[in-house]
Structures are given as C-alpha cells and as structure tokens.
N, C-alpha and C positions, 0 to 999 in steps of 0.2 A: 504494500500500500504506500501510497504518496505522501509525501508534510502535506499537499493540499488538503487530503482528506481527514490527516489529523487537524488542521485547522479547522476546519466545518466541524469535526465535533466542539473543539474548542470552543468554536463560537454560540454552542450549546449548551457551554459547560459557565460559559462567563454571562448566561442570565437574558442573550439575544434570542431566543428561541420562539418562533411563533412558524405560522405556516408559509409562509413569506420566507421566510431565514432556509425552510428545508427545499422552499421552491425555488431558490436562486441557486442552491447546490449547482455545482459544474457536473452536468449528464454524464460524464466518465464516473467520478466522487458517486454521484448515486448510486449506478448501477454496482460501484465496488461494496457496496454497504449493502444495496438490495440482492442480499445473496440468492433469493429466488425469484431476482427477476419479476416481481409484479408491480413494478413502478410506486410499491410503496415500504415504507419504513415501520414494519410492526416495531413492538417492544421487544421482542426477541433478538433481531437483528440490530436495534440500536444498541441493548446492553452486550451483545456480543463487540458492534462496534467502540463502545463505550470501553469497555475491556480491555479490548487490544489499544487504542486512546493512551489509557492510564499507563499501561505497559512500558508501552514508548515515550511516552513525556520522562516518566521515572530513570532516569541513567543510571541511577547509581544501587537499584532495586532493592531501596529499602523500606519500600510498601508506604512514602510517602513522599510527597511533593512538594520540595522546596521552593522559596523564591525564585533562586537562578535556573531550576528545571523547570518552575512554570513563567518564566520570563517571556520567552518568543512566543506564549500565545495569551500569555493576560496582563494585562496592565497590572497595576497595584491595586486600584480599587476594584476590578474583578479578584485579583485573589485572595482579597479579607473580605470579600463578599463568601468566598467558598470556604476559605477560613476560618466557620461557625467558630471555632473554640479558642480564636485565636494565638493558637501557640505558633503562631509563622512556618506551622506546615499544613498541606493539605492531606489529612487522609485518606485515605480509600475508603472508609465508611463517610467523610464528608464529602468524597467527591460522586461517589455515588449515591448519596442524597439529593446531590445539586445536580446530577444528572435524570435522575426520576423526575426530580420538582419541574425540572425543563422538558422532560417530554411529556409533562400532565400539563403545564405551558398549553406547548404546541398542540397537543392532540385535543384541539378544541371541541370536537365534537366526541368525544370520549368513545370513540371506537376500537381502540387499542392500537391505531396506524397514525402513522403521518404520511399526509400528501402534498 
C-alpha cells in the first residue's frame, strides 16, 4: 500500500471524516481498501484498513504513537485531539476509539458502509 492511502486514513483519524472526505478518496486508494470491490467501505475493511494505518505510522513498534511518528500526518492539534489521556502518546486503544468515533462520523446513515 501507498503513504497516499495511509494518508486518507489519517485524514480519518484526525476528526475530517464525513462522506465527502471518503468520496474524494483517489479511485486507486479506494479500490486498495475496498478489498471486495463493491465501491464501498464496510467496517470490516476500514478497521482492517485502520490496522494496517497504525502499523505503519508506529516505526518503532511499541504499540504506541508518538509525536514524531504521528508528525507527517497530524498536526499538533489533531494529535491531543486523539491524545484523550494526554500523556503525549497515542495508543492503540485511543486510536482506535478515534477511528470508530470517525467512521460512526461518516456513516451517516448508519448502515455499516461508507460511500
């Protein structure tokens, strides 16, 4: 997978998330996330994307997200927004809360997809 498509999660992750945000996706970037191809984004496929996201942001894979590893995809006020506890890391259990909250966001009509 691409830094583009890390980015489009990012951009998920730092609180821009609506239906808009997943419809400007770059058509390659979707299709790599819509693993079966149905031009849309269940919750399956986002927390798999979501997953792999975290993975790779973490360099130093210590199951948590410092400033300088989330530097190139969030500002400082996205990341003491994601920061709940603020001890100047992100967790995995806070970034996967900030990833839920964003795709219950986006999936405005609560069907379990984004389109």
């Amino acid at each position: 997978m691409t830094r583009g498509i890390l980015i489009a999660a990012i951009i998920l992750v730092a609180g821009a998330a609506s239906a808009e945000t997943v419809g400007e996706l770059h058509e390659n970037e979707l299709k790599a996330i819509d693993s079966n191809n149905d031009g849309f984004l269940s919750r399956d496929e986002f927390n798999a994307f979501s997953d792999y996201a975290f993975q790779e942001m973490d360099e130093d894979k210590n199951g948590t997200l410092g400033l300088d590893e989330a530097k190139p995809f969030l500002d400082i006020k996205q990341f003491q927004d994601v920061d709940r506890d603020n001890d100047n890391f992100i967790s995995r259990a806070e970034y996967d809360a900030q990833m839920n909250d964003d795709f219950n966001t986006a999936d405005q009509d609560g069907n379990g997809q984004l389109d």
